[in-house]
Gaussian input, Z-matrix of N, CA and C with variables (Angstrom, degrees):
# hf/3-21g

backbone

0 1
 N
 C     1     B1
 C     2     B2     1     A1
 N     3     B3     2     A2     1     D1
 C     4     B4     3     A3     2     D2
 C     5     B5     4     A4     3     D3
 N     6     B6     5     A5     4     D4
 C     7     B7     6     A6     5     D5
 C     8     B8     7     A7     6     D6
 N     9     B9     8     A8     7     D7
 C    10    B10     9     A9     8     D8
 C    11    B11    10    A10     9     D9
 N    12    B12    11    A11    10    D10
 C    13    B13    12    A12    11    D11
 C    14    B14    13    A13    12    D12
 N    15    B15    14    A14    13    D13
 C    16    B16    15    A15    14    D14
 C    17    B17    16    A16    15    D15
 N    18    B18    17    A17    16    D16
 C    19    B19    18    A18    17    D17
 C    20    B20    19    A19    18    D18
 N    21    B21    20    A20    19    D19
 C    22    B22    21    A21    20    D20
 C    23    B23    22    A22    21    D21
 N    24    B24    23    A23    22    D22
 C    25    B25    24    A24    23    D23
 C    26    B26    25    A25    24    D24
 N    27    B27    26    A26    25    D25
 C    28    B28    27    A27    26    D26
 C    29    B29    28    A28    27    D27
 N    30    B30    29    A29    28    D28
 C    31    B31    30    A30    29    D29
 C    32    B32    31    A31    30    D30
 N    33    B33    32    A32    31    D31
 C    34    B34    33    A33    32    D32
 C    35    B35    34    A34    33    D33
 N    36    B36    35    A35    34    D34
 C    37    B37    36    A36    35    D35
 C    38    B38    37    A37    36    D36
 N    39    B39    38    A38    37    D37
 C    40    B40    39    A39    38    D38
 C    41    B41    40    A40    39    D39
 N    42    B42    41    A41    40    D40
 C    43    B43    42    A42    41    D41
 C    44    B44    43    A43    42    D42
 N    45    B45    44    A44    43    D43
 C    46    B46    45    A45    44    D44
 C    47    B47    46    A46    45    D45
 N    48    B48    47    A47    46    D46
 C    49    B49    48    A48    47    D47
 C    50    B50    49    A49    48    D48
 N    51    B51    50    A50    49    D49
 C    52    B52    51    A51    50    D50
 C    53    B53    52    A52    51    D51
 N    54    B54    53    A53    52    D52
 C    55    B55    54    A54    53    D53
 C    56    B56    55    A55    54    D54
 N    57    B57    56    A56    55    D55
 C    58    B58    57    A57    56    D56
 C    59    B59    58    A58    57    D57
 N    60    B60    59    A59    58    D58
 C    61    B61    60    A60    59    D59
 C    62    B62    61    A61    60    D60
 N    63    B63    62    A62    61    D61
 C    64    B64    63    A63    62    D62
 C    65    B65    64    A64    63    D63
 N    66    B66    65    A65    64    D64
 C    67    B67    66    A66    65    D65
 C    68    B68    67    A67    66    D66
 N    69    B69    68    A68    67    D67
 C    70    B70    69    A69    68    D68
 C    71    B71    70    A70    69    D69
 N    72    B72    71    A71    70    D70
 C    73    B73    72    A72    71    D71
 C    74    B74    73    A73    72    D72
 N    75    B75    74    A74    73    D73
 C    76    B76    75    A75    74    D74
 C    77    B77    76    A76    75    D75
 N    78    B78    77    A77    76    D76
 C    79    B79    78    A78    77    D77
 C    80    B80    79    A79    78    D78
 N    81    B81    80    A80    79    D79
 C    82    B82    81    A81    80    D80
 C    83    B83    82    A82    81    D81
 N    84    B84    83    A83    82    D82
 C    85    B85    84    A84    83    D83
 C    86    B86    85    A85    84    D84
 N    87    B87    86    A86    85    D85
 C    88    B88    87    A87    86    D86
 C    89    B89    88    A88    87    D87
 N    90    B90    89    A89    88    D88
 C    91    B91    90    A90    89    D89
 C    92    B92    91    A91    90    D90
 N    93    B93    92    A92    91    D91
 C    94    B94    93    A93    92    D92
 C    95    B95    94    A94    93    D93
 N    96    B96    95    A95    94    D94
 C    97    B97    96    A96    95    D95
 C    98    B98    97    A97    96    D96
 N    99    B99    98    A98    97    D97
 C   100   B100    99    A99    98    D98
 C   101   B101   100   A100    99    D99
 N   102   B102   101   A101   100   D100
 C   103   B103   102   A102   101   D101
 C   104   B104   103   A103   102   D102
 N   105   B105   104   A104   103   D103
 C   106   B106   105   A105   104   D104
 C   107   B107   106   A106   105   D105
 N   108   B108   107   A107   106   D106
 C   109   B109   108   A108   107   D107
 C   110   B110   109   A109   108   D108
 N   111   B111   110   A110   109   D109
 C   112   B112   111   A111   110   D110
 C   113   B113   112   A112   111   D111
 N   114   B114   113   A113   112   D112
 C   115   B115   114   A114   113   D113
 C   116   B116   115   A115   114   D114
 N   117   B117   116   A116   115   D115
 C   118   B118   117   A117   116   D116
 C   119   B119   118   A118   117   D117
 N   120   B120   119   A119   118   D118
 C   121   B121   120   A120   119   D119
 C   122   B122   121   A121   120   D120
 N   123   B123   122   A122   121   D121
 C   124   B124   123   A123   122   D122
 C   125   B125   124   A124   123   D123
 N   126   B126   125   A125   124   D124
 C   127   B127   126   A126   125   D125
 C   128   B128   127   A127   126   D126
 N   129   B129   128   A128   127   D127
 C   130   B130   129   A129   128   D128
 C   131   B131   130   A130   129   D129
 N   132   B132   131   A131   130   D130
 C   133   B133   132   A132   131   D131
 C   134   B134   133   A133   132   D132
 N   135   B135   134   A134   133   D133
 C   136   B136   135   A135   134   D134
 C   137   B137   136   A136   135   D135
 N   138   B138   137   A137   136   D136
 C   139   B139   138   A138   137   D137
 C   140   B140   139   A139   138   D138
 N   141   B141   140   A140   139   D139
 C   142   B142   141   A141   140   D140
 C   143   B143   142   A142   141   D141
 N   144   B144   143   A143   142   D142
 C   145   B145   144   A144   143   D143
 C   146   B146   145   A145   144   D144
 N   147   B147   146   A146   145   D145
 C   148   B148   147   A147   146   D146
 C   149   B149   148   A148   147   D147
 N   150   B150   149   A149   148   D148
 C   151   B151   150   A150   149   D149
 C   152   B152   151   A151   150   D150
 N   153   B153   152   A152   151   D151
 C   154   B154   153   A153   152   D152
 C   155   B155   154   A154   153   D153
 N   156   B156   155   A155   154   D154
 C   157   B157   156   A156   155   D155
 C   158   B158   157   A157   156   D156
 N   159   B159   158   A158   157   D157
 C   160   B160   159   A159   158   D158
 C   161   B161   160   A160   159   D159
 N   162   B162   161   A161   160   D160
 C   163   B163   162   A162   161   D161
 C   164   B164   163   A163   162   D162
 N   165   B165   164   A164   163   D163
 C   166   B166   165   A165   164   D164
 C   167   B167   166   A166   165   D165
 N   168   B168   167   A167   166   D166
 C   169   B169   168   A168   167   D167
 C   170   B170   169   A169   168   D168
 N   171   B171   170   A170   169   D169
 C   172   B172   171   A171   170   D170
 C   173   B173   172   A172   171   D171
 N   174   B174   173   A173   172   D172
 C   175   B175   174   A174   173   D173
 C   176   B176   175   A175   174   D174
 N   177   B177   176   A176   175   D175
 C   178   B178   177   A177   176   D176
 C   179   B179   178   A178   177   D177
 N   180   B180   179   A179   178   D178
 C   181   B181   180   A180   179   D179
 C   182   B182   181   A181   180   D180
 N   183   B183   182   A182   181   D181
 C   184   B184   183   A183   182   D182
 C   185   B185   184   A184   183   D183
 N   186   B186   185   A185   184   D184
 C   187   B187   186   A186   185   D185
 C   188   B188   187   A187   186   D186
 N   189   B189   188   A188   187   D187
 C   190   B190   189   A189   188   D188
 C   191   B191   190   A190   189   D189
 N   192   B192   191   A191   190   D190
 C   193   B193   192   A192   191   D191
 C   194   B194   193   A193   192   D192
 N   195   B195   194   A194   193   D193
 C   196   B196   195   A195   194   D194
 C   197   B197   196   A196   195   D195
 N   198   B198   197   A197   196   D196
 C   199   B199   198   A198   197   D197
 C   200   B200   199   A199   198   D198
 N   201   B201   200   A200   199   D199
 C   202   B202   201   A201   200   D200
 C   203   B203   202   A202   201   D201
 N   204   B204   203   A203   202   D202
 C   205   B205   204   A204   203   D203
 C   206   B206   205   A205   204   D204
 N   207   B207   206   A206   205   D205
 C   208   B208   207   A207   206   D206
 C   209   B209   208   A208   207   D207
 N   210   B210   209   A209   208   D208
 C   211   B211   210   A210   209   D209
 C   212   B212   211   A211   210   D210
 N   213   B213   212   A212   211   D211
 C   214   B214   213   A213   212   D212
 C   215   B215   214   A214   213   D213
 N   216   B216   215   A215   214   D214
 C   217   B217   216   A216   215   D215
 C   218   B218   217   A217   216   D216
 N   219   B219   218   A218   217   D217
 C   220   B220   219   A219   218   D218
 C   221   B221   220   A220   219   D219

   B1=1.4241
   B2=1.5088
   B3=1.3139
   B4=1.6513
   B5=1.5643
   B6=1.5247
   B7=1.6403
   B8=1.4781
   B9=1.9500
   B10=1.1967
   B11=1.7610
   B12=1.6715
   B13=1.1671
   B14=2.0181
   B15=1.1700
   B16=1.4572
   B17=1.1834
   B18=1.5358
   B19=1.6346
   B20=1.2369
   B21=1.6821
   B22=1.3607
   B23=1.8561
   B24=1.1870
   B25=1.8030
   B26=1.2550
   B27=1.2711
   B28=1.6456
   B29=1.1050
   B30=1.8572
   B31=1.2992
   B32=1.3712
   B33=1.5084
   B34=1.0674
   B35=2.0911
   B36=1.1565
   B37=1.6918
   B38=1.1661
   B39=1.7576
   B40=1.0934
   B41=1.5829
   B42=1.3627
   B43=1.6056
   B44=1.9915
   B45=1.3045
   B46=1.7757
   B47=1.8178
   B48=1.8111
   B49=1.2221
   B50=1.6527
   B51=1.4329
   B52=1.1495
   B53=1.6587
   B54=1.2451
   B55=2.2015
   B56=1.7181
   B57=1.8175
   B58=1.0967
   B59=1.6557
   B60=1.2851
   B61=1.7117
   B62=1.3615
   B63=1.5500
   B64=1.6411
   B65=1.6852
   B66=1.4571
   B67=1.5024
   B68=2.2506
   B69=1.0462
   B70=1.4110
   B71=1.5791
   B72=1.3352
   B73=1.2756
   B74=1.4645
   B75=1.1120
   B76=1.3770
   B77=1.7254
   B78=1.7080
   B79=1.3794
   B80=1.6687
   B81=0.7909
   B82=1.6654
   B83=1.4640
   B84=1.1714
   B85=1.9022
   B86=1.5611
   B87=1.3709
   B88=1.3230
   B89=1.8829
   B90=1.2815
   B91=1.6212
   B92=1.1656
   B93=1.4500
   B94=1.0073
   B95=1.5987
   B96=1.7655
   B97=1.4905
   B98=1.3435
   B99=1.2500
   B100=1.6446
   B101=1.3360
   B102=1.5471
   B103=1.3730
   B104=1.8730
   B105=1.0543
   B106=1.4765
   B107=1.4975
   B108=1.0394
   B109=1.7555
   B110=1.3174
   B111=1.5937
   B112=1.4565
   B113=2.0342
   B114=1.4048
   B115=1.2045
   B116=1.1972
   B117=1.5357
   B118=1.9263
   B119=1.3904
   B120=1.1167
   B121=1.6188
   B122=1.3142
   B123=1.3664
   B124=1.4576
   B125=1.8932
   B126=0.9043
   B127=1.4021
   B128=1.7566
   B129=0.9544
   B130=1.6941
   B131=1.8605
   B132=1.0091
   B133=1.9655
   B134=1.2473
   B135=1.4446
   B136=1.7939
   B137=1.1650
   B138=1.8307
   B139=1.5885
   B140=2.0510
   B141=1.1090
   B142=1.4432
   B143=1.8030
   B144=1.3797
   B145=1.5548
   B146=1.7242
   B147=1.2763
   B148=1.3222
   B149=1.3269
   B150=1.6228
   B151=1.0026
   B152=1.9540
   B153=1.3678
   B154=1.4874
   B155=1.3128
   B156=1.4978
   B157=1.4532
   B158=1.6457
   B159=1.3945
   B160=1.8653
   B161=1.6322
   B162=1.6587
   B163=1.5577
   B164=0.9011
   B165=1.3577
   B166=1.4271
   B167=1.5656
   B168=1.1674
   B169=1.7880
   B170=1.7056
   B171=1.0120
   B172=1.7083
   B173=1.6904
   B174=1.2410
   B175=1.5028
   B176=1.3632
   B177=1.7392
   B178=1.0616
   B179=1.4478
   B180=1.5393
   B181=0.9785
   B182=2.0750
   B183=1.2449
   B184=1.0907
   B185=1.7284
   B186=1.5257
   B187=1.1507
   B188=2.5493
   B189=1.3032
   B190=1.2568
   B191=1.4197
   B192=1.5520
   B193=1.8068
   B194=1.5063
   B195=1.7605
   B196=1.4487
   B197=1.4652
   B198=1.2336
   B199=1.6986
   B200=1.6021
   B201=0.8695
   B202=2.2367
   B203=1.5022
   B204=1.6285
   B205=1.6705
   B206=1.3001
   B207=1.0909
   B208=1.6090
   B209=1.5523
   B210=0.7349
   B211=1.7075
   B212=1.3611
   B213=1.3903
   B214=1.5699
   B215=2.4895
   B216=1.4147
   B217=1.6918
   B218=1.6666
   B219=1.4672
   B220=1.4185
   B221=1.3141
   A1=109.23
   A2=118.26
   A3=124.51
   A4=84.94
   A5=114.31
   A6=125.62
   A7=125.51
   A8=130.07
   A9=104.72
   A10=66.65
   A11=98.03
   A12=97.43
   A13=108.49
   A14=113.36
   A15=111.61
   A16=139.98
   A17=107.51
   A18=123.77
   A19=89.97
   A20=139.04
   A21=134.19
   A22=79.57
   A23=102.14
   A24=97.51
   A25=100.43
   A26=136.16
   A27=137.38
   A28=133.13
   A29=128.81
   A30=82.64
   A31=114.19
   A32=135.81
   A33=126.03
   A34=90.53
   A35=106.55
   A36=126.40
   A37=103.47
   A38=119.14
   A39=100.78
   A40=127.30
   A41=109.17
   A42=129.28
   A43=98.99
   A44=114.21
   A45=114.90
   A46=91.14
   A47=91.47
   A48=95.82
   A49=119.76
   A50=107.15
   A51=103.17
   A52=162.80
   A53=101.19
   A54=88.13
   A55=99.88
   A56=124.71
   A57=104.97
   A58=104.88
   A59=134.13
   A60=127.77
   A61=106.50
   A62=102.89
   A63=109.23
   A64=129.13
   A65=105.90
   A66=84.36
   A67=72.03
   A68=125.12
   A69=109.34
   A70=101.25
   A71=126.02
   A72=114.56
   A73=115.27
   A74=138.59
   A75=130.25
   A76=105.51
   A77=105.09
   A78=106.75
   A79=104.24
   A80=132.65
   A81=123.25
   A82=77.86
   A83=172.60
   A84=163.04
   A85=93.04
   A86=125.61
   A87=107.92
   A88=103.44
   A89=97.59
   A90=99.75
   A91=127.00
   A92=123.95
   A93=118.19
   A94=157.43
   A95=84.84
   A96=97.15
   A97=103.32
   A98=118.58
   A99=114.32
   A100=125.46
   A101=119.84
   A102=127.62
   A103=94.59
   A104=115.06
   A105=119.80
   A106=107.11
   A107=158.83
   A108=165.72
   A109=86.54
   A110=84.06
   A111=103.98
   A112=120.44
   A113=90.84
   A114=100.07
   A115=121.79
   A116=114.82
   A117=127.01
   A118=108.64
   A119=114.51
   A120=119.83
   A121=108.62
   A122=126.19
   A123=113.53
   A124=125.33
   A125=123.40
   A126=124.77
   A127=124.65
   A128=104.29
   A129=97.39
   A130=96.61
   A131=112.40
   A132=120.11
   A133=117.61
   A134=111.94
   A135=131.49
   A136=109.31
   A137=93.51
   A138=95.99
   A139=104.51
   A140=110.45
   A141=123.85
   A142=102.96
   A143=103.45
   A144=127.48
   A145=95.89
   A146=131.75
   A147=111.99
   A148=101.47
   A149=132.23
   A150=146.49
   A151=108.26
   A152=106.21
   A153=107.62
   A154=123.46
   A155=145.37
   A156=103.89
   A157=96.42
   A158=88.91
   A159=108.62
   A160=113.39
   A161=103.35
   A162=98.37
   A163=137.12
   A164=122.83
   A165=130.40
   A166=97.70
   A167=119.69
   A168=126.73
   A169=104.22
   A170=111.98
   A171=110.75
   A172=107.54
   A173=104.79
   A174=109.29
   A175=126.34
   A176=128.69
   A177=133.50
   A178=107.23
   A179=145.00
   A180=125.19
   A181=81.95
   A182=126.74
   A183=115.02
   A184=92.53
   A185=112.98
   A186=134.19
   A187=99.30
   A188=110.12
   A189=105.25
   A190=115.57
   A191=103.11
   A192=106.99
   A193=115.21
   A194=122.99
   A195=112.38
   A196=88.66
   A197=117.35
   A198=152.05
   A199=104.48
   A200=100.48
   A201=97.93
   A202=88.98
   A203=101.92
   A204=107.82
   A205=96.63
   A206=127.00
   A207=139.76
   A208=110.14
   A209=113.11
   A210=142.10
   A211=131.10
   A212=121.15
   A213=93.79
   A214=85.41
   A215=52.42
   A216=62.44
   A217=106.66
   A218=91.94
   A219=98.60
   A220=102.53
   D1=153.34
   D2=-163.04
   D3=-99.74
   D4=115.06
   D5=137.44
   D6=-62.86
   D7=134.06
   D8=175.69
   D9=-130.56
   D10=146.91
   D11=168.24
   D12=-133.34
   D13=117.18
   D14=163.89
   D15=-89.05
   D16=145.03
   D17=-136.41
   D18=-106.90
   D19=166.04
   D20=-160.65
   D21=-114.55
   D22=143.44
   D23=159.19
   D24=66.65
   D25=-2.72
   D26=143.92
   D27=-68.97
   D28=129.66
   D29=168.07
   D30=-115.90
   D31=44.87
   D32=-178.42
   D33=-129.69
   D34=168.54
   D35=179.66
   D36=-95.25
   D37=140.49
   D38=144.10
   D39=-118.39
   D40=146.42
   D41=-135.91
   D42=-119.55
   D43=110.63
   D44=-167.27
   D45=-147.70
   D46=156.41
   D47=163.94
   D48=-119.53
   D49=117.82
   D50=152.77
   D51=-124.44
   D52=-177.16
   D53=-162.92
   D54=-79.18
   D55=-2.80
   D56=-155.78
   D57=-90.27
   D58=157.65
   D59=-175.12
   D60=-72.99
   D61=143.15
   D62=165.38
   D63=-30.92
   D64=-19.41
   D65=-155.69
   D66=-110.72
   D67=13.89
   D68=173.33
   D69=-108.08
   D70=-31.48
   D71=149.96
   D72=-41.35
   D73=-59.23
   D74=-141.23
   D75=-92.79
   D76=-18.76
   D77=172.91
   D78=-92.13
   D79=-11.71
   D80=-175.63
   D81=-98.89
   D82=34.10
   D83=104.12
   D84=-64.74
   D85=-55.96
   D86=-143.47
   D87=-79.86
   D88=-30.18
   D89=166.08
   D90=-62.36
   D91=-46.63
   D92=154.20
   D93=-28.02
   D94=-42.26
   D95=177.32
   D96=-108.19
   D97=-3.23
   D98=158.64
   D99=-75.02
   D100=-35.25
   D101=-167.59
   D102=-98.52
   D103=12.11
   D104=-179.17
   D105=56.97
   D106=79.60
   D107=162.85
   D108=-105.88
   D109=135.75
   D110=172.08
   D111=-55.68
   D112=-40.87
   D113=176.44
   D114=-138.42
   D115=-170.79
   D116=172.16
   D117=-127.98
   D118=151.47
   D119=162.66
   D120=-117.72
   D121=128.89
   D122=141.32
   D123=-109.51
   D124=173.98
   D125=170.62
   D126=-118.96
   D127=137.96
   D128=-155.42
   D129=-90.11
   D130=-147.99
   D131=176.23
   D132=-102.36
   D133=11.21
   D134=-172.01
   D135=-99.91
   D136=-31.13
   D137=-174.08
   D138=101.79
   D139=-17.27
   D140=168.94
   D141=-56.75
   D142=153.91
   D143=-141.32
   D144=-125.74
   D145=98.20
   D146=-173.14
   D147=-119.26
   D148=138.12
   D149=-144.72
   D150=-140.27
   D151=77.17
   D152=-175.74
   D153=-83.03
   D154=132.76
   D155=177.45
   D156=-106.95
   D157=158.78
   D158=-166.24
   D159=-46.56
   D160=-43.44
   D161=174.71
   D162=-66.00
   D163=-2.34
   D164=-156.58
   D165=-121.29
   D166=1.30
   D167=-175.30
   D168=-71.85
   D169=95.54
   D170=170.34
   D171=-73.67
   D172=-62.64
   D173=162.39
   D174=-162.59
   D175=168.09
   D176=-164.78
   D177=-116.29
   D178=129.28
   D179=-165.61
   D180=-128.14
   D181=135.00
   D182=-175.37
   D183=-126.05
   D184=127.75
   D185=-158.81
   D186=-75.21
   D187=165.64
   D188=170.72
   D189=-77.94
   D190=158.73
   D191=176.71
   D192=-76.02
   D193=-3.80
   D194=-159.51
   D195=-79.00
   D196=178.00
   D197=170.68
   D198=-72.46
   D199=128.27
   D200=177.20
   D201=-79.26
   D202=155.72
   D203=-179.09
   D204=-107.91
   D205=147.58
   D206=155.98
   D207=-81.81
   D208=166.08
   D209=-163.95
   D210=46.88
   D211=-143.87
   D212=-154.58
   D213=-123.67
   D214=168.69
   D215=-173.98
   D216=-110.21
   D217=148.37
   D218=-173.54
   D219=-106.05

């Protein structure tokens, strides 16, 4: 699933894919910023290491689990 996550005082997103499910994305954020941690990590399907810190989270937009379809629609 495609993560976009926005940065405060940035102006670009950053945009990854990962294998983990919507609702474990959204609980490894919500703990986070509940238990106060400076930051979050997630890891994308590359195996890449992403390192956010909590204050700087404007927002998280967490993409759907279906498959994109190819071709054209009639």
């Amino acid at each position: 699933m495609e993560i976009r996550i926005g940065i405060a005082n940035t102006a670009r997103e950053l945009n990854f894919e990962s294998a983990q499910s919507a609702d474990a994305v959204a609980q490894a954020v919500t703990t986070a910023l509940e238990s106060g941690q400076s930051a979050v990590s997630f890891v994308d399907v590359k195996g890449n290491t992403y390192i956010v810190p909590t204050a700087g989270i404007a927002f998280i937009e967490v993409g759907t689990e279906e498959s994109r379809r190819v071709g054209f629609v009639a």
